[in-house]
C-alpha positions in Angstrom: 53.3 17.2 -20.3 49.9 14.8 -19.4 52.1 13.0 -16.9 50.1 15.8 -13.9 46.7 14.6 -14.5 45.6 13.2 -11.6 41.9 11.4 -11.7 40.5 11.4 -8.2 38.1 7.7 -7.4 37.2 8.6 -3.6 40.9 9.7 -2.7 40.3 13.5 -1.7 44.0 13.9 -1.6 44.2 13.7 -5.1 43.7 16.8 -7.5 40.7 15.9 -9.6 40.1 17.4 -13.0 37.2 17.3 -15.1 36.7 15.7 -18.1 36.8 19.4 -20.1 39.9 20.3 -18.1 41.7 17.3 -19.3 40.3 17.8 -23.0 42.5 21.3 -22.9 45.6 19.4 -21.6 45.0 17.5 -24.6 44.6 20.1 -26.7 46.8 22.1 -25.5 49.9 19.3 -25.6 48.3 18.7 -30.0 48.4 22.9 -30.1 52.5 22.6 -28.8 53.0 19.9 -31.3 51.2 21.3 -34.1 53.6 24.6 -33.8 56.6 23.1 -32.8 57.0 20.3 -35.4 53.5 21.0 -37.7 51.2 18.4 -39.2 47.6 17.7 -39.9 44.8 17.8 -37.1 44.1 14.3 -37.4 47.1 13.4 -37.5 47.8 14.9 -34.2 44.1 14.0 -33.1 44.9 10.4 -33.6 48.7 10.2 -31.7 46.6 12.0 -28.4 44.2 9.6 -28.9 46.7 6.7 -27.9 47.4 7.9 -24.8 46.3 6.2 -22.1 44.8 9.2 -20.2 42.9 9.8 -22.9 40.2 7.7 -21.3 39.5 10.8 -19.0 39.1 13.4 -21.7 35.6 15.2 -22.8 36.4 13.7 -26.5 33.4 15.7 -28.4 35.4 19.7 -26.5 38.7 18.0 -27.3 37.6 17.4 -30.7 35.9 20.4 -31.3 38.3 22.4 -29.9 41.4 21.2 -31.8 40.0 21.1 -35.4 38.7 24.3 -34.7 41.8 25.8 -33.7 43.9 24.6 -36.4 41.2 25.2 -39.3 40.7 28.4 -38.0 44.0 29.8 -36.8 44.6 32.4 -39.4 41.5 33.8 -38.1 42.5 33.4 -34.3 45.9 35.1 -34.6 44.3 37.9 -36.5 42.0 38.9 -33.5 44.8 38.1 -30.9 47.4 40.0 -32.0 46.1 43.4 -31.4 46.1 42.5 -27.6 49.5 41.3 -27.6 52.2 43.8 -27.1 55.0 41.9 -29.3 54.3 39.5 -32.8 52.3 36.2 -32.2 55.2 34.5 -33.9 57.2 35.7 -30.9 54.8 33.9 -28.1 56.2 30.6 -25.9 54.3 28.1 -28.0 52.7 27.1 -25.0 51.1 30.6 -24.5 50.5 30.5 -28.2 48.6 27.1 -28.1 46.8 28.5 -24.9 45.9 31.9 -26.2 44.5 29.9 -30.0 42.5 27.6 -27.6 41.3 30.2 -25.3 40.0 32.8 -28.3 38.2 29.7 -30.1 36.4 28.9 -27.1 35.2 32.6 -26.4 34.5 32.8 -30.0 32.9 29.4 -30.8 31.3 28.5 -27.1 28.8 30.8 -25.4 27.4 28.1 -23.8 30.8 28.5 -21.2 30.8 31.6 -19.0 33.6 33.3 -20.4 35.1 33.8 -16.6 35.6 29.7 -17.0 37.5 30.1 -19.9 40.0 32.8 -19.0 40.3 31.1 -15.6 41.0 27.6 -17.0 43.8 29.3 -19.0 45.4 31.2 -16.4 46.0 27.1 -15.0 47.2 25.9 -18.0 49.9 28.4 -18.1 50.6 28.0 -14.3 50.7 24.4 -15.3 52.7 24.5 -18.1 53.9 28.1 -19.1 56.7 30.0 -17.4 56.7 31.8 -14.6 54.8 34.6 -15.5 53.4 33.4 -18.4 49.7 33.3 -16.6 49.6 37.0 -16.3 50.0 37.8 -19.5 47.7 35.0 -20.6 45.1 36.5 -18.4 46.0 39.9 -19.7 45.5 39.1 -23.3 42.3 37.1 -22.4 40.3 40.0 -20.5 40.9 42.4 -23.5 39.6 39.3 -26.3 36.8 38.8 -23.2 35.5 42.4 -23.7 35.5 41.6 -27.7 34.2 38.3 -27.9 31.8 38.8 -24.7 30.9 42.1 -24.5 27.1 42.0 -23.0 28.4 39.4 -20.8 31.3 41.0 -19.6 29.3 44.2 -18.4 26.7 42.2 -17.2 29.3 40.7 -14.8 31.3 44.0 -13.8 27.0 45.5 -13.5 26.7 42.4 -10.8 30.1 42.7 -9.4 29.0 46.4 -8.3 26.0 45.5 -7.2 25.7 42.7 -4.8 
């Protein structure tokens, strides 16, 4: 799954990827493991951890980010699940584990415009989802955006309007 990150040193044919982007690969490849086969958080922390592109990862988001989702993932399906138009249980897990780690970030990280997030999913799940698993990433994502983000969503459609 990590095998397409790409770390760029001067060669601008590469793709380069941030240190965050790389932390959601990460957590995003724990996520898929966590609902595929199950286990603890740090036990999962700890097997990502001895990869050897782990070196590029922001380690505090990655961290942050997967606890979070797995302590809190009662919570997260809860406010998912009315924007879905099926059961959670009957997402990809990859658009499960992209959806958990989407809503905790809009939930739990103000700090990131919520435009970053939704677009940072949509390339996960052109990354690693199916075919048309980004627009209905996206989809779920804009109505959790209007939730989660309110004041800053208008704000943004008030700017959009007004150029």
């Amino acid at each position: 799954m990590l095998s397409e990150i790409d770390q760029t040193a001067g060669n601008k044919t590469e793709k380069y990827k941030s240190r965050r982007r790389i932390a959601r690969e990460f957590v995003l490849q724990g996520l898929y493991q966590w609902r595929v086969a199950g286990g603890g958080a740090d036990f999962i922390e700890q097997q990502l951890r001895e990869s050897e592109e782990f070196k590029h990862v922001d380690t505090k988001h990655f961290t942050q980010v997967l606890q979070g989702v797995i302590v809190h993932a009662t919570e997260l399906e809860e406010a998912i699940q009315p924007c879905l138009d099926r059961p959670v249980k009957d997402l990809s897990p990859v658009e499960f584990a992209i959806l958990l780690l989407s809503t905790y970030e809009l939930m739990h990280f103000p700090e990131i415009p919520y435009r970053a997030i939704i677009n940072e999913a949509i390339e996960l799940a052109r990354t690693f989802g199916g075919s048309e698993g980004h627009k209905y990433v996206n989809g779920v994502l804009d109505k959790l955006a209007v939730r989660f983000r309110e004041v800053e969503v208008r704000e943004q459609k008030t700017v959009r309007k007004h150029p």
